[in-house]
C-alpha positions as semicolon CSV with decimal commas, in nm:
position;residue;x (nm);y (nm);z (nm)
1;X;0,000;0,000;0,000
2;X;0,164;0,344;-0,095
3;X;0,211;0,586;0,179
4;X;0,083;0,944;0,185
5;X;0,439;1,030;0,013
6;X;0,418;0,815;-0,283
7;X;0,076;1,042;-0,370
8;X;0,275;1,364;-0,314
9;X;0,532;1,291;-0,520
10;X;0,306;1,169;-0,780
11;X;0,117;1,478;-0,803
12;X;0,435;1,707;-0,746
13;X;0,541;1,540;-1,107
14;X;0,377;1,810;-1,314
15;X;0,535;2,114;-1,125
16;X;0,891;1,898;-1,183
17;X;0,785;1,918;-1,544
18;X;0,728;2,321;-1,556
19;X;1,090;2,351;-1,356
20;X;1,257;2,131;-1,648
21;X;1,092;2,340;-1,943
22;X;1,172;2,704;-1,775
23;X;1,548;2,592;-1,690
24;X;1,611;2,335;-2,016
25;X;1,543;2,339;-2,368
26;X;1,246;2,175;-2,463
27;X;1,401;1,877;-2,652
28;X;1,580;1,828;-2,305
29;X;1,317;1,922;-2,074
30;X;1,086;1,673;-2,267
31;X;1,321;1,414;-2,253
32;X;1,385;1,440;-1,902
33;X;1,031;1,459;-1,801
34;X;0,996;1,149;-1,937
35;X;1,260;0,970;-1,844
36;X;1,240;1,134;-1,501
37;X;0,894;1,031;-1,413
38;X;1,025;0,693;-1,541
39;X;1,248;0,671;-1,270
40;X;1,170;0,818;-1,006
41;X;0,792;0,822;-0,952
42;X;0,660;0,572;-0,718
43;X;0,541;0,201;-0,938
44;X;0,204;0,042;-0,893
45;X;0,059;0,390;-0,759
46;X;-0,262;0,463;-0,892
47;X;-0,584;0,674;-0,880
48;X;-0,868;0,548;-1,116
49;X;-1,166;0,761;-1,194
50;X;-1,447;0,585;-1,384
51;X;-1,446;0,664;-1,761
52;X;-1,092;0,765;-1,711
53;X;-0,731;0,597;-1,756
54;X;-0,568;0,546;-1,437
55;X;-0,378;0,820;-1,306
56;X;0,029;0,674;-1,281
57;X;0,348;0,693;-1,327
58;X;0,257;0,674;-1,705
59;X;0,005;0,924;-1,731
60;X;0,100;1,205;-1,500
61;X;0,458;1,255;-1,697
62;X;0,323;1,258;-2,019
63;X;0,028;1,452;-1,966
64;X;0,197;1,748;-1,820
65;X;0,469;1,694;-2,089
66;X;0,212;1,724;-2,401
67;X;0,011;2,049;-2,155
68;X;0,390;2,265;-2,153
69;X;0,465;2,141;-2,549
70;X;0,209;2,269;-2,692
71;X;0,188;2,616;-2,481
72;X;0,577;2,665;-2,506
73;X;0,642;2,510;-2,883
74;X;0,635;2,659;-3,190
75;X;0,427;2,556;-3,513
76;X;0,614;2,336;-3,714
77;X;0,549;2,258;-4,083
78;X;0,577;1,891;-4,202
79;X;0,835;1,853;-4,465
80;X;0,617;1,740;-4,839
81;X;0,870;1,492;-4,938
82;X;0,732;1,208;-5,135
83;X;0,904;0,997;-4,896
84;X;0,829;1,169;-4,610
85;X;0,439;1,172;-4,684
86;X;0,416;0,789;-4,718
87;X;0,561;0,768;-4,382
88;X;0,300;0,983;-4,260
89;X;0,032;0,762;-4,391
90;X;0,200;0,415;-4,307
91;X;0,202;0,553;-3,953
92;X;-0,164;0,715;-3,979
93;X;-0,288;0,381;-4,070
94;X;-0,083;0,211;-3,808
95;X;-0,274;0,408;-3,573
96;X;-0,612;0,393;-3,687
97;X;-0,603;0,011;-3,646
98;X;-0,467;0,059;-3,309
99;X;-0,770;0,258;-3,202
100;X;-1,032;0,045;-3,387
101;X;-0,902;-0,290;-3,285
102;X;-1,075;-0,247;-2,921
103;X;-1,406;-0,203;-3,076
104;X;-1,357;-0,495;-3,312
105;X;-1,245;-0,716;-3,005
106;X;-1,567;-0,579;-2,795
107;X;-1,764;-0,705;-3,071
108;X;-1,613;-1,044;-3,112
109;X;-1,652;-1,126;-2,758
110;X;-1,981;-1,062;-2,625
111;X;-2,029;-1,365;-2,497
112;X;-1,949;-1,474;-2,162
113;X;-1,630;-1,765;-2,065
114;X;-1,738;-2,034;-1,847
115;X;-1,518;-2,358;-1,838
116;X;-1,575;-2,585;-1,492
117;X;-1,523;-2,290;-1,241
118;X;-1,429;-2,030;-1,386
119;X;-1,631;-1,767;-1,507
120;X;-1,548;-1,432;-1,745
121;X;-1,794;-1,245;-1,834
122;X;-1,851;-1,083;-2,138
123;X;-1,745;-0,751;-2,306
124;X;-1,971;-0,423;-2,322
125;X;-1,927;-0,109;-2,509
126;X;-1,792;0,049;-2,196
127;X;-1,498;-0,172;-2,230
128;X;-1,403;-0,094;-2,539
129;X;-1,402;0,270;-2,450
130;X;-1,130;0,186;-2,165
131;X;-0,928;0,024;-2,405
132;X;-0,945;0,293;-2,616
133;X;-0,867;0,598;-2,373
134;X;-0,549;0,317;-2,173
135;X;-0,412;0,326;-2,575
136;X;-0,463;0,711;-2,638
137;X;-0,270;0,737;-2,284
138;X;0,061;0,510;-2,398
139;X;0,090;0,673;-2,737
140;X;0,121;1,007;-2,641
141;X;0,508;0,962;-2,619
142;X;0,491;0,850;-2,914
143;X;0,358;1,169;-3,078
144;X;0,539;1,350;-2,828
145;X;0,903;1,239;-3,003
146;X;0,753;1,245;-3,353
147;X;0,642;1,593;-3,291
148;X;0,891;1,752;-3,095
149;X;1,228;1,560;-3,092
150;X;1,247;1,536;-3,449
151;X;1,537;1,695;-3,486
152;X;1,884;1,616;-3,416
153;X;1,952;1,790;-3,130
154;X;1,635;1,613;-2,970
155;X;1,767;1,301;-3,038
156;X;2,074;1,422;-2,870
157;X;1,876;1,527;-2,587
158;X;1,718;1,221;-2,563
159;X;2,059;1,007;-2,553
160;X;2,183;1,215;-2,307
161;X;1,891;1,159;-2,081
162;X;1,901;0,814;-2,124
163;X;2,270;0,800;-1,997
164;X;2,298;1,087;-1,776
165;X;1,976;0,912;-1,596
166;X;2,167;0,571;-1,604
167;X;2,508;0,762;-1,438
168;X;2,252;0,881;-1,154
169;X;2,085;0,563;-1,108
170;X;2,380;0,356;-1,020
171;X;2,457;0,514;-0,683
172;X;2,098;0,327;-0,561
173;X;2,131;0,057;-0,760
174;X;2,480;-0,033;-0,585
175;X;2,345;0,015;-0,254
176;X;2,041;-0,216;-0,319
177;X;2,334;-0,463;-0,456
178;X;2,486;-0,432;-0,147
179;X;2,191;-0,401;0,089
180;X;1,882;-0,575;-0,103
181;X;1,603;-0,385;-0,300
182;X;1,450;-0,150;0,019
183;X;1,479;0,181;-0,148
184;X;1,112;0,161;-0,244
185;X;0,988;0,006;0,082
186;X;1,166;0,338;0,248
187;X;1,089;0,634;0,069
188;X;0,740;0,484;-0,042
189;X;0,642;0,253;0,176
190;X;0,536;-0,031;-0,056
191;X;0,795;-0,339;-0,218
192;X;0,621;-0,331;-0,557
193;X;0,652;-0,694;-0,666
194;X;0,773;-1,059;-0,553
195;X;1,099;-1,006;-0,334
196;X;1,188;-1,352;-0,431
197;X;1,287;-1,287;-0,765
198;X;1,549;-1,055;-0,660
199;X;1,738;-1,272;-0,506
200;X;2,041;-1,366;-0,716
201;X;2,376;-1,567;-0,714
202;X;2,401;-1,520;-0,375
203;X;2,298;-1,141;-0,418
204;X;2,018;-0,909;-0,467
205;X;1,899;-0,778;-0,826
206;X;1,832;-0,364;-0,780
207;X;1,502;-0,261;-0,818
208;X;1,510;0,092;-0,664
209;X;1,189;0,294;-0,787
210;X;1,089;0,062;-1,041
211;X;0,835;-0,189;-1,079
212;X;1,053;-0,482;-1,161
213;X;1,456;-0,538;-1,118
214;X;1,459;-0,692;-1,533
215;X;1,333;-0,260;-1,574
216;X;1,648;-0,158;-1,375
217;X;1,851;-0,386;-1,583
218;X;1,681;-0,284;-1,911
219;X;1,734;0,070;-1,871
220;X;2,089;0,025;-1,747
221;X;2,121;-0,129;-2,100
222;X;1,955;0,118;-2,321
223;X;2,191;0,360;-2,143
224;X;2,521;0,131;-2,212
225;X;2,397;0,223;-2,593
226;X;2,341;0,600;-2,562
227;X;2,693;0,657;-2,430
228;X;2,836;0,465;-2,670
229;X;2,620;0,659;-2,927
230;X;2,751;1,014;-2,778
231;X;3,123;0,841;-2,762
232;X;3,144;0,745;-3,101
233;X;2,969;1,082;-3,210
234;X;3,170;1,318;-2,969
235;X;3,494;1,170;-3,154
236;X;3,327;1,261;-3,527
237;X;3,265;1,578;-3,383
238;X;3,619;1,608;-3,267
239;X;3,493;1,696;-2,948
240;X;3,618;1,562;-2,604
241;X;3,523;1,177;-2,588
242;X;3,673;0,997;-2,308
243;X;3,409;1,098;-2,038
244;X;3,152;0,922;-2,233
245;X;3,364;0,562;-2,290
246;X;3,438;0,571;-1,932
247;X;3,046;0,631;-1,872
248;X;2,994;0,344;-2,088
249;X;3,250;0,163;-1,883
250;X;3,112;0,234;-1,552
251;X;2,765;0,161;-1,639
252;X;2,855;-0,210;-1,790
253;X;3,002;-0,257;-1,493
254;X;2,678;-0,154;-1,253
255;X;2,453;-0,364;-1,502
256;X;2,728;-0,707;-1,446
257;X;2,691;-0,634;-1,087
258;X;2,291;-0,589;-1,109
259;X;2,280;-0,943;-1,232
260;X;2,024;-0,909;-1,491
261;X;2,160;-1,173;-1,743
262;X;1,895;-1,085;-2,061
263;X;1,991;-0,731;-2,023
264;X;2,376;-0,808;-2,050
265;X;2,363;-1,023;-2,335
266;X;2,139;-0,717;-2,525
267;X;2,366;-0,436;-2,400
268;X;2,715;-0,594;-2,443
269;X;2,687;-0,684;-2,841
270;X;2,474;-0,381;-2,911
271;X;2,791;-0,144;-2,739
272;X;2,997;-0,363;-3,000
273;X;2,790;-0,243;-3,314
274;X;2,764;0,153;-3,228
275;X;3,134;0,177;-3,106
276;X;3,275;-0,062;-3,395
277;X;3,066;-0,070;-3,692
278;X;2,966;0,205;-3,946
279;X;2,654;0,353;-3,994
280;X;2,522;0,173;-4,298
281;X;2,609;-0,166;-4,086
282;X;2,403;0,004;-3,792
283;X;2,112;0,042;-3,985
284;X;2,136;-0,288;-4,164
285;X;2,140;-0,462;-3,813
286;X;1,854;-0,288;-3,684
287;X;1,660;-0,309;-3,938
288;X;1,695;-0,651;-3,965
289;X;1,595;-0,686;-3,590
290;X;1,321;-0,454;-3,629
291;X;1,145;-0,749;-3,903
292;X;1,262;-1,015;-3,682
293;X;1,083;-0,869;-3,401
294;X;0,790;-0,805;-3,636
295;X;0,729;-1,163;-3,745
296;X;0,829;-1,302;-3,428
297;X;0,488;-1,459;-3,356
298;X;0,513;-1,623;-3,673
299;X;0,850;-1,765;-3,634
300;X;0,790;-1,872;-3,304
301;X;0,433;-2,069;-3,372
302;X;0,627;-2,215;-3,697
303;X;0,871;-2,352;-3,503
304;X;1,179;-2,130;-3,660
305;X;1,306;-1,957;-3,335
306;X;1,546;-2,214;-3,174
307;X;1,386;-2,250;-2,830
308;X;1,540;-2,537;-2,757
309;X;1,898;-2,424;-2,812
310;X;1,880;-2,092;-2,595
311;X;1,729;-2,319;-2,336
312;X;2,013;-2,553;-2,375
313;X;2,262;-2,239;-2,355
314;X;2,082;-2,080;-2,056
315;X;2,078;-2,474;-1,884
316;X;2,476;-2,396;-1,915
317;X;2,499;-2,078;-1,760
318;X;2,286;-2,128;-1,442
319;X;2,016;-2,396;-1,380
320;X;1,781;-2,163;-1,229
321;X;1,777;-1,891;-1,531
322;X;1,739;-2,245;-1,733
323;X;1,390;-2,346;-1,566
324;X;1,264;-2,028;-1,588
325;X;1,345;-2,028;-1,948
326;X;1,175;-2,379;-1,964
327;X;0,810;-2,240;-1,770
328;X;0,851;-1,869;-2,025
329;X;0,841;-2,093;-2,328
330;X;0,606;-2,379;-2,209
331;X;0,373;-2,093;-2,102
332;X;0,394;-1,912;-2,463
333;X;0,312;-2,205;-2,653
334;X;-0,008;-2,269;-2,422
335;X;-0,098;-1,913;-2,457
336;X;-0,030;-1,869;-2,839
337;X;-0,260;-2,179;-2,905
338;X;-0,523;-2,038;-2,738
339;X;-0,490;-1,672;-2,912
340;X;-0,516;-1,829;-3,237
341;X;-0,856;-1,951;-3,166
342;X;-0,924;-1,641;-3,184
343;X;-0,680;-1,418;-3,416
344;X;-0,825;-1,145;-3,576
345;X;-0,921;-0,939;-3,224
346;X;-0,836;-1,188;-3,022
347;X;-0,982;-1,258;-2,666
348;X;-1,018;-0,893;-2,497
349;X;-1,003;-0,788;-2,144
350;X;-1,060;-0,930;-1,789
351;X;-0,786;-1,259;-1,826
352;X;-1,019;-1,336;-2,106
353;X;-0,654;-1,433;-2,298
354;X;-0,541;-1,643;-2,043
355;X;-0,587;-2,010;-1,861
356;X;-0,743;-2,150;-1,608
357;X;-0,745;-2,434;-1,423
358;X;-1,131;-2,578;-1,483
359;X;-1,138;-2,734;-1,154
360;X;-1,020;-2,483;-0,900
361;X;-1,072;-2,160;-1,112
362;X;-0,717;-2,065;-1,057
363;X;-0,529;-1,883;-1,358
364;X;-0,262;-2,105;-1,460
365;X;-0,034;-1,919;-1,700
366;X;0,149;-1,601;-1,685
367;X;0,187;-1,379;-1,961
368;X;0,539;-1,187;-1,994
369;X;0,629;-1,091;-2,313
370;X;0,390;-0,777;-2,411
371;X;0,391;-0,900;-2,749
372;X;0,205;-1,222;-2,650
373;X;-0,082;-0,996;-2,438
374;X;-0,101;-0,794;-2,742
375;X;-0,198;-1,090;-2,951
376;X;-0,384;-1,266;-2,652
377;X;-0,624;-0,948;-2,604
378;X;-0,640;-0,800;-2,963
379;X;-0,541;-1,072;-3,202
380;X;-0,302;-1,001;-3,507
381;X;-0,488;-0,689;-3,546
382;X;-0,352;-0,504;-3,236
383;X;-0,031;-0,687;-3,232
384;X;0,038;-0,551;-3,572
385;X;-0,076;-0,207;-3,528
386;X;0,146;-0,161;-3,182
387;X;0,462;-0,332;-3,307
388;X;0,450;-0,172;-3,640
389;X;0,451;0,169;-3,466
390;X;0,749;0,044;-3,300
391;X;0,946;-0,106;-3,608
392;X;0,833;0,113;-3,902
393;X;1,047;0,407;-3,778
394;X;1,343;0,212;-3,798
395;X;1,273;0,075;-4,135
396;X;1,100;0,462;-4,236
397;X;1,494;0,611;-4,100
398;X;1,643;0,310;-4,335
399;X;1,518;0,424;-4,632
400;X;1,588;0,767;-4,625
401;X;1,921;0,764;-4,432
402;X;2,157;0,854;-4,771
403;X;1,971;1,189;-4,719
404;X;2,031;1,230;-4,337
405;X;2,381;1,334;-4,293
406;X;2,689;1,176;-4,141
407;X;2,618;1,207;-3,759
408;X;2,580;0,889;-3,573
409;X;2,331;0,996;-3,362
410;X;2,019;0,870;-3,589
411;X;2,183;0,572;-3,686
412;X;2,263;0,481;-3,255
413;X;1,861;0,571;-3,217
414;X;1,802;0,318;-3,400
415;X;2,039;0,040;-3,241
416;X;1,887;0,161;-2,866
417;X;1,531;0,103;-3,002
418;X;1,588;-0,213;-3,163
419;X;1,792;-0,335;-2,831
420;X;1,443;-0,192;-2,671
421;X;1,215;-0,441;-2,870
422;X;1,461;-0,716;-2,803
423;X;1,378;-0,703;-2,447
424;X;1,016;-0,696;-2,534
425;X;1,001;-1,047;-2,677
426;X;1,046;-1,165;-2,303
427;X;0,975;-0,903;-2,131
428;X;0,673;-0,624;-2,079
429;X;0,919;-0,341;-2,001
430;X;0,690;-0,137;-2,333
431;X;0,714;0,202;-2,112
432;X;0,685;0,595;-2,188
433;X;1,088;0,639;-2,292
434;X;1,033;0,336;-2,575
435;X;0,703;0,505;-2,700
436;X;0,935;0,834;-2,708
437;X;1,254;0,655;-2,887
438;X;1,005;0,562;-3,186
439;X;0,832;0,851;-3,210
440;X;1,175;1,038;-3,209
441;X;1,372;0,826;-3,506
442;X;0,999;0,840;-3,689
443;X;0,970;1,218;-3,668
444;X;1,280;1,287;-3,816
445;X;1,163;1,073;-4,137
446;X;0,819;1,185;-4,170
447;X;0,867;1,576;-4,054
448;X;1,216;1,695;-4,144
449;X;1,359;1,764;-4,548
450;X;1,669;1,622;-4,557
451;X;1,812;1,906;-4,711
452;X;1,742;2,109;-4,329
453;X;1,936;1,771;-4,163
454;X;2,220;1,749;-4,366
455;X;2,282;2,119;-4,341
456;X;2,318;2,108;-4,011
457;X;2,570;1,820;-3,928
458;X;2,891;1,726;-4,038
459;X;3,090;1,980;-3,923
460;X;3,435;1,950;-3,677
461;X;3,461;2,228;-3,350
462;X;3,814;2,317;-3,450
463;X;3,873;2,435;-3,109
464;X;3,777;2,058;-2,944
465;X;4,115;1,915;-3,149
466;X;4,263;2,013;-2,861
467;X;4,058;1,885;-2,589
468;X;4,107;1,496;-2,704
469;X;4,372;1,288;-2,560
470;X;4,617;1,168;-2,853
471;X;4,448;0,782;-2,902
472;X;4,107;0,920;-2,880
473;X;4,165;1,015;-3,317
474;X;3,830;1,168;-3,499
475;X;3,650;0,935;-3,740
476;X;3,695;0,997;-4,103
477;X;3,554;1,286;-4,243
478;X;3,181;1,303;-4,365
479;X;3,032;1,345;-4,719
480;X;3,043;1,744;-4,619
481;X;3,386;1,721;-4,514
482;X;3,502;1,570;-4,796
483;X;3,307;1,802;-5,068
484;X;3,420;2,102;-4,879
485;X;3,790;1,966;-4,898
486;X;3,746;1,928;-5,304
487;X;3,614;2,247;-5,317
488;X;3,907;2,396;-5,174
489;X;4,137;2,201;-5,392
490;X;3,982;2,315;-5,702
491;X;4,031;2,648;-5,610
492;X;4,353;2,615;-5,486
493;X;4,667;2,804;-5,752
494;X;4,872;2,573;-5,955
C-alpha cells in the first residue's frame, strides 16, 4: 500500500515538469520529463476515476509533458517529401487500427467464458471505451518524439537523458546490490513486486523505484547504448570523448553487478555495433531486428526460433535462469494456441486471454512478453498495429538515411530502439521512454527535409582538437567534409 508520500510525489510530477521546461530546452526538458517520471515516480501507484485511464506513473509525466509542449512550442510545418508523406500515412494507418481494434475485439466477444469454475464475463461497449482511452494514454510519447524531438539535437537530448539518468541511477542501484532492494519500501512505503525474484547468485537484483529489477537492468542497458552513441559521435565531432567511454564503462560494470543476465547479453553486443561498426552496418542490423521482431509470432508458432537451443545455452549458464526459461516458453506455446482460436481481435479484457485451471478456477499461465498480451487481447490486429509503430520508424529512417547526414546519432537511435524491442520479446518493459525513442527516429523521417538535416551536421569544432587525448583520433571525415575539402582544392593556384 503506498504511503501518503508516494501520492505527493506523484502529483508534485507536473510542477517537476514546468521547472525542467523554464530551466532546459524543450528537446531536453521533454526528454527528461519522461525519463524522469520513469524513474523516479513511485510504481504500482494509482488513482482510477471511472471513464478515465488510471492516473500513474505513465500518465502524469506525459500529460503534463504534451500540456507545456504545446503552450511553449512553436508551429512546425511537415516537410512534403514524397518519402516523407508515405511515412505519414503508413504511420496514420498504423494508428487507426490501433484505435479500432478495441471495438472490433468488444464485438467479437460478447459472450461470456465459463469452463468448470471459472467464469469471465462478457465484453460491453464500456470496455471498449477503456481500451481505447489506456491506448490514447501510452501513445502520447509517441507523438510526443515524432512531434517535438524530431530533430537532431532532440535526439541528442534524448541520448543524453538516457545516460545521464543511467550515471545517476547507479549510486541506488549499488546500494540495493549491497543491501537488497528496500529503497522503495523506504521512501514509499510499498515493495512493488515478488521479493523472491530478486534474489540472485548469492545477491540481490536492484530494483530501486521501479516496478521490476529486469526494468532496472533494461534501462541500465539502453543507457550502455546512448553513451556509446555520444562516444562514437563526440569523436566525429572532434569533441572531447573519453568521459563518455568511461560512462559506458562504468555503467557495464553496474549492469554485471545488477545481475540481470537478458539485459547483458542485449547491452554488451549492441555497445559492439555503435562503437565498432559504421553507420550503414548500424542500420542494416537494426533493421533486420526490427522485421525479426515483427514476425516473431510467426516464427515462433512455426517452429523457426530455436527454443530449444537458448534453453540448452541458458541450462549452461545457471540452472535456475534455465527453468525459468523452460516455464517462459512452455507458457507461450499454451498461450499462443489459445490466441489463435481467436486471431483477428483476439480474446479482450478481464484474463479473457489467459488459462485456467477448470477445476479450482485458478489462472494457470502467466503472460510476460507484451507481445504475446497484445496478440492474446487483440489478435493479429492489435499486435500488428502496436509493433509496427514500434518497427516502421526504424525501417522509415532506413530508407531515407543517404539523405540524413553523417552524424551517428540517428543511426545509434536506432540500435537503442531495436535493443528496446529485443527485451520486449520476453519481457513487458513497453514504457513511456520506448514510446518516445520511436516517435523520435519516426519524426525525423516523416517531418524533417533532408536538405534542413544534412545542413546542419557534419561539421568538426576546430577548437575541441585540442581537448582529445592523442588515441582518442576523430573518425573519417563526412560526405560534407570531404566536398568542402574538393572544393578547396579546385580552387587552390597551380
Amino acid at each position: 500500500m503506498p504511503n501518503v508520500f508516494a501520492y505527493l510525489v506523484l502529483f508534485a510530477a507536473p510542477l517537476a515538469a514546468v521547472v525542467l521546461f523554464r530551466m532546459l530546452s524543450l528537446e531536453r526538458a521533454l526528454a527528461w520529463t519522461i525519463i524522469g517520471g520513469h524513474l523516479f515516480l513511485p510504481s504500482a501507484t494509482v488513482i482510477k476515476f471511472p471513464m478515465l485511464p488510471p492516473i500513474d506513473r505513465s500518465l502524469v509525466p506525459a500529460v503534463s509533458a504534451l500540456l507545456l509542449c504545446l503552450i511553449l512550442a512553436p508551429r512546425q510545418t511537415p516537410t512534403m517529401e514524397v518519402s516523407a508523406r508515405i511515412g505519414r500515412q503508413i504511420l496514420l494507418g498504423l494508428l487507426l487500427m490501433v484505435l479500432v481494434t478495441p471495438i472490433l475485439t468488444v464485438m467479437t466477444n460478447t459472450e461470456p467464458i465459463i469452463d468448470g469454475r471459472t467464469f469471465l464475463p462478457g465484453l460491453r461497449l464500456y470496455d471498449a471505451w477503456g481500451l481505447i482511452s489506456q491506448i490514447v494514454v501510452a501513445l502520447l510519447p509517441f507523438w510526443l518524439g515524432l512531434r517535438y524531438l524530431n530533430t537532431q539535437a532532440g535526439h541528442r537530448a534524448l541520448l543524453e537523458a538516457f545516460a545521464i539518468g543511467g550515471l545517476i541511477y547507479t549510486v541506488p542501484a549499488l546500494v540495493e546490490v549491497r543491501l537488497s532492494p528496500q529503497l522503495h519500501t523506504w521512501v514509499y512505503g510499498f515493495f512493488p513486486s515478488d521479493f523472491v525474484q530478486h534474489i540472485r547468485a548469492g545477491g540481490f537484483r536492484p530494483v530501486v523505484f521501479l516496478n521490476h529489477g529486469l526494468m532496472v537492468g533494461i534501462y541500465f542497458c539502453l543507457a550502455i547504448i546512448a553513451s556509446a552513441v555520444l562516444f562514437r559521435e563526440a569523436r566525429r565531432e572532434g569533441r572531447l570523448a573519453f568521459p563518455w567511454l568511461a560512462a559506458t564503462l562504468w555503467l557495464l560494470l553496474v549492469l554485471y553487478l545488477s545481475k540481470s543476465l537478458g539485459a547483458l547479453v542485449i547491452a554488451v553486443p549492441s555497445m559492439l555495433i555503435v562503437l565498432l561498426l559504421g553507420k550503414r552496418l548500424q542500420t542494416a542490423l537494426s533493421v533486420g531486428i526490427a522485421v525479426i521482431v515483427m514476425l516473431y509470432p510467426m516464427l515462433r508458432g512455426a517452429g523457426w526460433i530455436p527454443v530449444e537451443a537458448a534453453y540448452e545455452l541458458a541450462l549452461s549458464v545457471d540452472e535456475e535462469r534455465a527453468a525459468s526459461l523452460k516455464f517462459r516458453l512452455d507458457n507461450e506455446d499454451e498461450l499462443l494456441t489459445k490466441a489463435n482460436l481467436k486471431p483477428l481481435a483476439g480474446w479482450g479484457s478481464w484474463g479473457r486471454n489467459s488459462i485456467f485451471d477448470p477445476q479450482t478456477g485458478e489462472m494457470t499461465s502467466i503472460t510476460d512478453g507484451i507481445w504475446l498480451a497484445f496478440i492474446g487481447v487483440f489478435g493479429w490486429l492489435g499486435y500488428i498495429g502496436r509493433f509496427g509503430m514500434l518497427t516502421v520508424p526504424i525501417l522509415l529512417y532506413a530508407l531515407r538515411r543517404k539523405t540524413l547526414g553523417p552524424s551517428y546519432l540517428m543511426p545509434g537511435m536506432a540500435v537503442l530502439l531495436s535493443a528496446a524491442l529485443v527485451d520486449l520479446l520476453p519481457n513487458s518493459g513497453l514504457v513511456n521512454y520506448v514510446w518516445l525513442t520511436a516517435g523520435a527516429i519516426a519524426g525525423i523521417t516523416v517531418f524533417r527535409p533532408a536538405s534542413e538535416i544534412a545542413g546542419t551536421e557534419g561539421t568538426v569544432v576546430p577548437e575541441a582538437r585540442s581537448m582529445r587525448a592523442s588515441w582518442l583520433m576523430p573518425e573519417e571525415p563526412g560526405p560534407v567534409q570531404r566536398r568542402q575539402k574538393r572544393s578547396e582544392q579546385r580552387g587552390a593556384p597551380r
